[in-house]
HTML snippet that shows the backbone in 3Dmol.js (N, CA, C, O; Angstrom):
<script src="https://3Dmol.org/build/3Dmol-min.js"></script>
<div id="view" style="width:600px;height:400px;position:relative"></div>
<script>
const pdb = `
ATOM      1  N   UNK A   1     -37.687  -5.405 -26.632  1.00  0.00           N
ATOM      2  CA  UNK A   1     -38.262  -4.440 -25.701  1.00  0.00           C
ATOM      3  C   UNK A   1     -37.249  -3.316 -25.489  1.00  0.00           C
ATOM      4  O   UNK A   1     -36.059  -3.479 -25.221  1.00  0.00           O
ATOM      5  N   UNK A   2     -37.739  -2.421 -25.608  1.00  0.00           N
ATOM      6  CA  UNK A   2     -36.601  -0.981 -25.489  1.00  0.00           C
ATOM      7  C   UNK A   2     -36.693  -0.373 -23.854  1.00  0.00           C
ATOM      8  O   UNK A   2     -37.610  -0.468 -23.039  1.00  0.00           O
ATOM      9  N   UNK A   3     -35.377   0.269 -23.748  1.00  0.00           N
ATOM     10  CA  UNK A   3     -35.579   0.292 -22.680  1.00  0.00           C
ATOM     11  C   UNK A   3     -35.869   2.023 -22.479  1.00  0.00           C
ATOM     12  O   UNK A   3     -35.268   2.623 -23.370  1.00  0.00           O
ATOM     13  N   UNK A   4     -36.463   2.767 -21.751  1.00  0.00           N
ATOM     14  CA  UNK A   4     -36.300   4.031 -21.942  1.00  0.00           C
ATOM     15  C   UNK A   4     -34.868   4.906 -20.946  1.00  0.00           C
ATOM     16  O   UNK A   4     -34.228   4.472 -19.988  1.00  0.00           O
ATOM     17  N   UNK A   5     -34.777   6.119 -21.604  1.00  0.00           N
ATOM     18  CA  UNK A   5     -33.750   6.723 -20.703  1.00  0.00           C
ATOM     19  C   UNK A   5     -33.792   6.670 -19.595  1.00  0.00           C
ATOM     20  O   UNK A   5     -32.887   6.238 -18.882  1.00  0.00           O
ATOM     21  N   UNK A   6     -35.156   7.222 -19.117  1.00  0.00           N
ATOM     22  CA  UNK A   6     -34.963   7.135 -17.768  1.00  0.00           C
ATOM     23  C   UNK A   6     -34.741   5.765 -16.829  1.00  0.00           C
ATOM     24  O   UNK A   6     -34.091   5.829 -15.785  1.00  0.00           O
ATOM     25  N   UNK A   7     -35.292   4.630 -17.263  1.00  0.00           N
ATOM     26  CA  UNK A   7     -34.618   3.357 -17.167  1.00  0.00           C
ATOM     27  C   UNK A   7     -33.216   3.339 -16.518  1.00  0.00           C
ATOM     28  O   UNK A   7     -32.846   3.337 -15.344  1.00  0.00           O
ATOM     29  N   UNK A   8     -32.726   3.330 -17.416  1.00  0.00           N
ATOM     30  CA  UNK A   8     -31.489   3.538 -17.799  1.00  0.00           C
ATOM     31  C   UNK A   8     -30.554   4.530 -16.711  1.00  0.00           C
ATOM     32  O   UNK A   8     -29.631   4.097 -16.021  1.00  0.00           O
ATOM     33  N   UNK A   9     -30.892   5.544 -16.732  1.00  0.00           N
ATOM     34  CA  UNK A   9     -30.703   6.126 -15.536  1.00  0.00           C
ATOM     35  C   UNK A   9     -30.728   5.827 -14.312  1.00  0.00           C
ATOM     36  O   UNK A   9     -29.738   5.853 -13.581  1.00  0.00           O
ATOM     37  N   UNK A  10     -32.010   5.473 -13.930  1.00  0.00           N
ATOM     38  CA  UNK A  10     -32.439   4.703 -12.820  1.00  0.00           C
ATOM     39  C   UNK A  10     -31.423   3.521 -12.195  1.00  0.00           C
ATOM     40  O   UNK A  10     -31.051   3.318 -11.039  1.00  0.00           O
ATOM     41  N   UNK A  11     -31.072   2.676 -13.735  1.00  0.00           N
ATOM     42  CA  UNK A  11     -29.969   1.493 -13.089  1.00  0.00           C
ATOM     43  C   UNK A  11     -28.819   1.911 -12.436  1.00  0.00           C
ATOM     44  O   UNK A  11     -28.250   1.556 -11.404  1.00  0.00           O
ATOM     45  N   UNK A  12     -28.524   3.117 -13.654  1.00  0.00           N
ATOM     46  CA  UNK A  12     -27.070   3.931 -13.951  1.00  0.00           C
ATOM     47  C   UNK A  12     -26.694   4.107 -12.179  1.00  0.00           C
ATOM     48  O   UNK A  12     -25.578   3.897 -11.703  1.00  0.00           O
ATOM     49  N   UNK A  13     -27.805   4.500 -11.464  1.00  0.00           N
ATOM     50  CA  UNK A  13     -27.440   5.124 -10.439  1.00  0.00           C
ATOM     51  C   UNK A  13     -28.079   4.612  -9.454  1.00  0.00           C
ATOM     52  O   UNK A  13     -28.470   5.401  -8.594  1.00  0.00           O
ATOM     53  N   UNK A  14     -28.371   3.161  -9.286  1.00  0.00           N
ATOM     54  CA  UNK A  14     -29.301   2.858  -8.257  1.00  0.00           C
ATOM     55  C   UNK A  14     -27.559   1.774  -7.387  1.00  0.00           C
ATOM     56  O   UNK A  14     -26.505   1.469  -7.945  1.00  0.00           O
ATOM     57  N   UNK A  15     -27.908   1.577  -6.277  1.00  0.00           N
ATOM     58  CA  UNK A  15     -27.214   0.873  -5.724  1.00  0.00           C
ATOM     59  C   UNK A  15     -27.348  -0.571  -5.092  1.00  0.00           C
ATOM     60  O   UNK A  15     -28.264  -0.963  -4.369  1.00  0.00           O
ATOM     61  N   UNK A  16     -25.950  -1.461  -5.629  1.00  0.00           N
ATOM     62  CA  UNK A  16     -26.029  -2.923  -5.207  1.00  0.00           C
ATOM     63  C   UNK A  16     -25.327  -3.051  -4.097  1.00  0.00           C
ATOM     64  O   UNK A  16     -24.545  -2.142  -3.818  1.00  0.00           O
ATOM     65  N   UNK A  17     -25.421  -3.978  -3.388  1.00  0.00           N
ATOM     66  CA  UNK A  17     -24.660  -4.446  -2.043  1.00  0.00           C
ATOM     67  C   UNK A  17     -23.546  -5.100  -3.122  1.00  0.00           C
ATOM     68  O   UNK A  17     -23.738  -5.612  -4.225  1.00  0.00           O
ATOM     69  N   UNK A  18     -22.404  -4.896  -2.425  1.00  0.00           N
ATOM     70  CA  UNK A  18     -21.104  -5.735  -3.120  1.00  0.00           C
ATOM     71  C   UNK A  18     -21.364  -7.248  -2.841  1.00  0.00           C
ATOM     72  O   UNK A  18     -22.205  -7.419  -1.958  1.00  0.00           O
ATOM     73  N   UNK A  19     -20.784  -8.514  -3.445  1.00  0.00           N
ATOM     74  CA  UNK A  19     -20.991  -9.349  -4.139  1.00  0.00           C
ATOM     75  C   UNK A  19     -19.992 -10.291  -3.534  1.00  0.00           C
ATOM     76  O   UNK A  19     -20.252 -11.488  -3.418  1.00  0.00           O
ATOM     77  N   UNK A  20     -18.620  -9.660  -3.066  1.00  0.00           N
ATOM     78  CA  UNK A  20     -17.751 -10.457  -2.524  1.00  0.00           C
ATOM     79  C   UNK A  20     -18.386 -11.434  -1.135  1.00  0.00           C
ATOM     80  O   UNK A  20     -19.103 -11.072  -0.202  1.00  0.00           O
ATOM     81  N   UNK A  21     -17.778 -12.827  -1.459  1.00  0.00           N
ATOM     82  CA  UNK A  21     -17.869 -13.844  -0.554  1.00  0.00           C
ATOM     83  C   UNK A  21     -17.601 -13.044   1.196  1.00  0.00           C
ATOM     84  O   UNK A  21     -16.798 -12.260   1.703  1.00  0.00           O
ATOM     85  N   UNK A  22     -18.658 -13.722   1.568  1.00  0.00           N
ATOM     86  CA  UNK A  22     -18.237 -13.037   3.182  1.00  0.00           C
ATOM     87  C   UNK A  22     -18.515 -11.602   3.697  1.00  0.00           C
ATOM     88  O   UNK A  22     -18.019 -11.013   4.658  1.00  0.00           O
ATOM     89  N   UNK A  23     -19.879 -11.009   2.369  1.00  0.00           N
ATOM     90  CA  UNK A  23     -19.920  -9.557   2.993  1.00  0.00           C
ATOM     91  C   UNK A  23     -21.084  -9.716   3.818  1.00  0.00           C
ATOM     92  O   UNK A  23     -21.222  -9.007   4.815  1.00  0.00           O
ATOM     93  N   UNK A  24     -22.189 -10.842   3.400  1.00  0.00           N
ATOM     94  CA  UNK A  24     -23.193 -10.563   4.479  1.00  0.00           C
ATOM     95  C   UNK A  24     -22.731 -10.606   5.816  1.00  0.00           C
ATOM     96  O   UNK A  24     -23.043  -9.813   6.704  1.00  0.00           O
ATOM     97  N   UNK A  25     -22.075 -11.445   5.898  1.00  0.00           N
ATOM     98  CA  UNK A  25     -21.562 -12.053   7.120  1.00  0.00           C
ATOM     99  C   UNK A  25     -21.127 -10.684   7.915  1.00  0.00           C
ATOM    100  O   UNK A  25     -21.663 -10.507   9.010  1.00  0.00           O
ATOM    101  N   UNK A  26     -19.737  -9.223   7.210  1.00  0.00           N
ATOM    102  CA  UNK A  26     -19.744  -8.502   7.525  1.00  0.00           C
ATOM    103  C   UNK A  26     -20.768  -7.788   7.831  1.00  0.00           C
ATOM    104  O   UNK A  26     -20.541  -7.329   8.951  1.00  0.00           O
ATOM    105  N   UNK A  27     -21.727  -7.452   7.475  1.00  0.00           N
ATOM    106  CA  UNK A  27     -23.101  -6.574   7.481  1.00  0.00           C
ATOM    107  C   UNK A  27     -23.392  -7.163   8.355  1.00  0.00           C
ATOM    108  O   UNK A  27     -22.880  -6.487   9.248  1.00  0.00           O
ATOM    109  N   UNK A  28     -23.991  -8.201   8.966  1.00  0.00           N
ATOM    110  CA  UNK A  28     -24.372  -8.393  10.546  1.00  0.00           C
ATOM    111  C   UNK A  28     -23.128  -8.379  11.629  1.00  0.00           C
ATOM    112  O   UNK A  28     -23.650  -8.296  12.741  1.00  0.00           O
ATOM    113  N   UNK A  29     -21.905  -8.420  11.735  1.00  0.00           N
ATOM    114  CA  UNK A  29     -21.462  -7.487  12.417  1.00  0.00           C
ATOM    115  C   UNK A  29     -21.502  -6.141  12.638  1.00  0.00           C
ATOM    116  O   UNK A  29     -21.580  -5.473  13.670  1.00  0.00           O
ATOM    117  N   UNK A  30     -21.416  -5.797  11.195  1.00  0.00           N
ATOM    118  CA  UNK A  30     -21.496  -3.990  11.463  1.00  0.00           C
ATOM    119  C   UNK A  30     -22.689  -3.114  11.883  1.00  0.00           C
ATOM    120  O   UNK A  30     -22.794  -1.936  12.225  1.00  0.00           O
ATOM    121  N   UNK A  31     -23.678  -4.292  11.703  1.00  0.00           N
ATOM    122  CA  UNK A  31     -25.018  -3.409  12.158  1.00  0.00           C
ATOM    123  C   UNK A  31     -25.626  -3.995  13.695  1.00  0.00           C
ATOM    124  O   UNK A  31     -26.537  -3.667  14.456  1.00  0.00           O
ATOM    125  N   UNK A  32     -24.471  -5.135  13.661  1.00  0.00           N
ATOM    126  CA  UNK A  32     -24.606  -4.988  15.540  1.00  0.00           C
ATOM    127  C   UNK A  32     -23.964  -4.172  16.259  1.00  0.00           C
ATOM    128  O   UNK A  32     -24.292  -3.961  17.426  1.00  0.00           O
ATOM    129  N   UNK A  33     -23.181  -3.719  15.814  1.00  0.00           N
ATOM    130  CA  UNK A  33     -22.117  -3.235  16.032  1.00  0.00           C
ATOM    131  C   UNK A  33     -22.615  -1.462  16.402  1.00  0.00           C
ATOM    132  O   UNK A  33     -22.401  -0.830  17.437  1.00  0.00           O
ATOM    133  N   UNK A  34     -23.339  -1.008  15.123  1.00  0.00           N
ATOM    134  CA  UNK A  34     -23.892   0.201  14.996  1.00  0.00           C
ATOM    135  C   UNK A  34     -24.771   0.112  16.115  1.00  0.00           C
ATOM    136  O   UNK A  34     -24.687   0.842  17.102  1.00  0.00           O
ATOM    137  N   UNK A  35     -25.784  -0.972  15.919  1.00  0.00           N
ATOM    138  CA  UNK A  35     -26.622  -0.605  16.805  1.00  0.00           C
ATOM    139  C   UNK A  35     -26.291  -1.007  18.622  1.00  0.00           C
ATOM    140  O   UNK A  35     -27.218  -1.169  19.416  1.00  0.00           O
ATOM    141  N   UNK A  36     -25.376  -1.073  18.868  1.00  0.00           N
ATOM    142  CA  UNK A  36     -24.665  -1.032  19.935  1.00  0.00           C
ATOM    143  C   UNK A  36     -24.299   0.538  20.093  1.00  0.00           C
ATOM    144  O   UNK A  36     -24.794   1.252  20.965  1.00  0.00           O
ATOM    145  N   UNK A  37     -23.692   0.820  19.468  1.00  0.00           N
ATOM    146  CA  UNK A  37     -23.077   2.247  19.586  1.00  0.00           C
ATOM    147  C   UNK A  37     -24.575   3.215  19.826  1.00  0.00           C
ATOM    148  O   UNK A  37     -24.507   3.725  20.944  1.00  0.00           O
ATOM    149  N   UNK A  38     -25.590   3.517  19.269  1.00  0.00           N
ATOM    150  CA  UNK A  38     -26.615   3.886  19.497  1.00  0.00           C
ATOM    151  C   UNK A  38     -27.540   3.342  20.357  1.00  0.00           C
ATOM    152  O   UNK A  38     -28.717   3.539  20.055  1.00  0.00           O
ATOM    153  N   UNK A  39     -27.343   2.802  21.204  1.00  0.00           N
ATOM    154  CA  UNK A  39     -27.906   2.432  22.391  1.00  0.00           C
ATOM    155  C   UNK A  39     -27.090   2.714  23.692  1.00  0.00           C
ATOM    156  O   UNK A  39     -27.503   2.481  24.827  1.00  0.00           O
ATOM    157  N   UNK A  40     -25.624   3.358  23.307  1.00  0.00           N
ATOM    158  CA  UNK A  40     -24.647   3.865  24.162  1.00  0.00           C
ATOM    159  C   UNK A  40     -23.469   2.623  24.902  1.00  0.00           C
ATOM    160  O   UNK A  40     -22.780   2.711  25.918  1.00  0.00           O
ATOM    161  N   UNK A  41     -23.578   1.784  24.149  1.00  0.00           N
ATOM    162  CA  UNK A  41     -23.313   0.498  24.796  1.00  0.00           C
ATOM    163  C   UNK A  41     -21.711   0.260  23.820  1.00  0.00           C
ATOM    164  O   UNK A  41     -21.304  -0.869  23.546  1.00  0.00           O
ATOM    165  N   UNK A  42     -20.895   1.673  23.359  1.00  0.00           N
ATOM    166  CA  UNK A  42     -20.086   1.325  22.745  1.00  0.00           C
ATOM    167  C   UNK A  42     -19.782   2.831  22.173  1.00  0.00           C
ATOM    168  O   UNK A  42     -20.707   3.487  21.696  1.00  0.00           O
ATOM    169  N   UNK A  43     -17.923   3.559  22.265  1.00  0.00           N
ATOM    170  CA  UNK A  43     -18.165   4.527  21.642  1.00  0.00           C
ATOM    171  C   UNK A  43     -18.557   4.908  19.901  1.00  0.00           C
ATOM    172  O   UNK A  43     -18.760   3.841  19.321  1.00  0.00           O
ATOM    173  N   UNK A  44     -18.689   5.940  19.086  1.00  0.00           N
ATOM    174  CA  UNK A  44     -18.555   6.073  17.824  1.00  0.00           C
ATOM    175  C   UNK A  44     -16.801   5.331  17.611  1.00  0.00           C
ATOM    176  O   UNK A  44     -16.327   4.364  17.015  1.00  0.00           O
ATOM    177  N   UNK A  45     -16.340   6.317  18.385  1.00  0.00           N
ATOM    178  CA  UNK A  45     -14.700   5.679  17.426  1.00  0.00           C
ATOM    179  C   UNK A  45     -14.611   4.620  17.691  1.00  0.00           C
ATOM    180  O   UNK A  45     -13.995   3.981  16.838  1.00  0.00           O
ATOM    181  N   UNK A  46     -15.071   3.849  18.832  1.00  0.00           N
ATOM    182  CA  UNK A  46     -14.750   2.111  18.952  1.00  0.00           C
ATOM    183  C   UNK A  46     -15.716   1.590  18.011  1.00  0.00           C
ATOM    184  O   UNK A  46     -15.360   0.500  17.563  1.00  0.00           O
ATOM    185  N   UNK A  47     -16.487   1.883  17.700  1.00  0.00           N
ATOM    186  CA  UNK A  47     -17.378   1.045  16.760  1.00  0.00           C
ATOM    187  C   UNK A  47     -17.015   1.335  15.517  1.00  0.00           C
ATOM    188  O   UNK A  47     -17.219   0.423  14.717  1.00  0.00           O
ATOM    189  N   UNK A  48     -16.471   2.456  15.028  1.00  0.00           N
ATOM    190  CA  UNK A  48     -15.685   2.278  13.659  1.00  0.00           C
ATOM    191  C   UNK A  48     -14.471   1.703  13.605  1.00  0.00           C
ATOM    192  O   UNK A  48     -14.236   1.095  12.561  1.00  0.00           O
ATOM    193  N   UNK A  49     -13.487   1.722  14.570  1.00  0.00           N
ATOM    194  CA  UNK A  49     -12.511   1.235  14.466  1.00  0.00           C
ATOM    195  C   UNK A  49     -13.029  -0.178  14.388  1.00  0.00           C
ATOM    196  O   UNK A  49     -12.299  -0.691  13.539  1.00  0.00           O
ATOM    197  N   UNK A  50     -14.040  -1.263  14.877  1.00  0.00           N
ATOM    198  CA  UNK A  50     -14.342  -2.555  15.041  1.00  0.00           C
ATOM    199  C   UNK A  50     -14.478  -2.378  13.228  1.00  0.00           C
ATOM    200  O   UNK A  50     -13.701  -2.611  12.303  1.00  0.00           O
ATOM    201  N   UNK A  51     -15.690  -1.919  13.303  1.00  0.00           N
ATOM    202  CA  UNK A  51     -16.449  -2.126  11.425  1.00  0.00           C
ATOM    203  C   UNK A  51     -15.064  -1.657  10.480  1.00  0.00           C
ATOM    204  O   UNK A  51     -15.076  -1.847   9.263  1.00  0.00           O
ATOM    205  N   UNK A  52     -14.089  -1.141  11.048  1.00  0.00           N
ATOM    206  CA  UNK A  52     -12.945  -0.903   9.926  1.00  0.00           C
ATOM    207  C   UNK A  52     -12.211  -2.053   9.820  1.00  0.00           C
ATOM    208  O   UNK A  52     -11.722  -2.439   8.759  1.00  0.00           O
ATOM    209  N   UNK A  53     -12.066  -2.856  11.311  1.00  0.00           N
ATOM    210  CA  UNK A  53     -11.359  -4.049  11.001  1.00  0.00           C
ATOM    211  C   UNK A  53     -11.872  -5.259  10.390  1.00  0.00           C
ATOM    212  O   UNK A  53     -11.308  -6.231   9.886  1.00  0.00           O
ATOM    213  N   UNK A  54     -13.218  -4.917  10.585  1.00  0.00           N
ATOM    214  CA  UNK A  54     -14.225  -6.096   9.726  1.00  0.00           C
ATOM    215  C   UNK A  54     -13.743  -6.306   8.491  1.00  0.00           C
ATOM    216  O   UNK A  54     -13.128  -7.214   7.931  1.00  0.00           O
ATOM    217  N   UNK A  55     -14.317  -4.880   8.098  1.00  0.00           N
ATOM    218  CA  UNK A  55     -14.009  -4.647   6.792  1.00  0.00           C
ATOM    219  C   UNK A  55     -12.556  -5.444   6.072  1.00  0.00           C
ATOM    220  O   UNK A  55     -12.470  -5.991   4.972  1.00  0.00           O
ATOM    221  N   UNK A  56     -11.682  -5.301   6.957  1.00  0.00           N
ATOM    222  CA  UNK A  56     -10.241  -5.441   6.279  1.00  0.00           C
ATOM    223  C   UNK A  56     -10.231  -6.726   6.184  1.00  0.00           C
ATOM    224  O   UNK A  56      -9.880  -7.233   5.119  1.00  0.00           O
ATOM    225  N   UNK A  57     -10.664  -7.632   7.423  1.00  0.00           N
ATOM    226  CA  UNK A  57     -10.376  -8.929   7.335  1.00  0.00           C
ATOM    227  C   UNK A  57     -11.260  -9.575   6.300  1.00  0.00           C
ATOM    228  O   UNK A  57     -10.686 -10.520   5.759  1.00  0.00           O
ATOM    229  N   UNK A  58     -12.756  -9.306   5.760  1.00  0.00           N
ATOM    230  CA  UNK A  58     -13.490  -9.679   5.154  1.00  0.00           C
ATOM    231  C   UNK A  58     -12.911  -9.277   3.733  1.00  0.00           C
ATOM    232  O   UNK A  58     -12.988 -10.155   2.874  1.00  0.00           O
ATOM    233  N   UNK A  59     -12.428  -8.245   3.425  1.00  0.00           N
ATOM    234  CA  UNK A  59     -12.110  -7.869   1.984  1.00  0.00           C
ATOM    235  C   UNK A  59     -10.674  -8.937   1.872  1.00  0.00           C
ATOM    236  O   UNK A  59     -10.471  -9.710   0.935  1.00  0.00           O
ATOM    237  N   UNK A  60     -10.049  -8.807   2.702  1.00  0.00           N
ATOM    238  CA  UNK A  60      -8.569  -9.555   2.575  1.00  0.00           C
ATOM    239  C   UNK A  60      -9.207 -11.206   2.471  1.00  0.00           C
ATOM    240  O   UNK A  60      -8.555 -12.072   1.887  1.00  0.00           O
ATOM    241  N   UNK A  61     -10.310 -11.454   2.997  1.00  0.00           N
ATOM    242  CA  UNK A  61     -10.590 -12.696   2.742  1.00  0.00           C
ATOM    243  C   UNK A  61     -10.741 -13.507   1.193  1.00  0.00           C
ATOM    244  O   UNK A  61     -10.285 -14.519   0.662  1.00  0.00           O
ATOM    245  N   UNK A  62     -11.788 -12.250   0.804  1.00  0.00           N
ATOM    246  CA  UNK A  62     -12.139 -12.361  -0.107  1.00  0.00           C
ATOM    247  C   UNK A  62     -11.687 -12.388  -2.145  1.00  0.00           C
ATOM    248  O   UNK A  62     -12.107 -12.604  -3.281  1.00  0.00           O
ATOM    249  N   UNK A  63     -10.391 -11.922  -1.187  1.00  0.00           N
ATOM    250  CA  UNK A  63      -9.298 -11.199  -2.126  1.00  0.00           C
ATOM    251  C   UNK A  63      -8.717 -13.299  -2.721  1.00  0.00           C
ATOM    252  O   UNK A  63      -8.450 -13.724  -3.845  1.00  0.00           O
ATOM    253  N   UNK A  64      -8.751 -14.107  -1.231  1.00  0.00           N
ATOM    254  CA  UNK A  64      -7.678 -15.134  -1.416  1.00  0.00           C
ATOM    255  C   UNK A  64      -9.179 -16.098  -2.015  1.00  0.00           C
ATOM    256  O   UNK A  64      -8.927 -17.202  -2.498  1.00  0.00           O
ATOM    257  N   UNK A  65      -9.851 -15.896  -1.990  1.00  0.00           N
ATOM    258  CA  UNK A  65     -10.689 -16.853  -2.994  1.00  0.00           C
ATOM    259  C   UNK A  65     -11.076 -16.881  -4.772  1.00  0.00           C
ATOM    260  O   UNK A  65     -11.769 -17.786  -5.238  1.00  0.00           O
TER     261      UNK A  65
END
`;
const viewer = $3Dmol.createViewer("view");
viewer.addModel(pdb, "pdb");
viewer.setStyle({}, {cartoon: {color: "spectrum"}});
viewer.zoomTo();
viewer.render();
</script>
């Protein structure tokens, strides 16, 4: 079965959620997190600074497996 260009394209540039152990887990923090901040219940910079530390501890996790 052939695939056509535009196919191909389509994959080229479509987007996956990363794969590392422990990201869903991040993603429901960060989107409680968000949606805290948009309900006023939290500033922008405190809620990135939280989802930045997520981030770190979850990637550093993921790094030792």
């Amino acid at each position: 079965m052939a695939i056509s260009e535009q196919t191909l394209t389509t994959l080229d540039q479509a987007y996956m959620r990363p794969r590392y152990p422990g990201y869903i887990e991040f993603q429901d923090h960060a989107s409680r997190a968000v949606h805290e901040c948009l309900l006023g219940k939290a500033s922008a910079r405190e809620t990135i600074r939280r989802i930045n530390g997520w981030q770190q501890e979850h990637a550093a996790g993921s790094e030792s497996r």
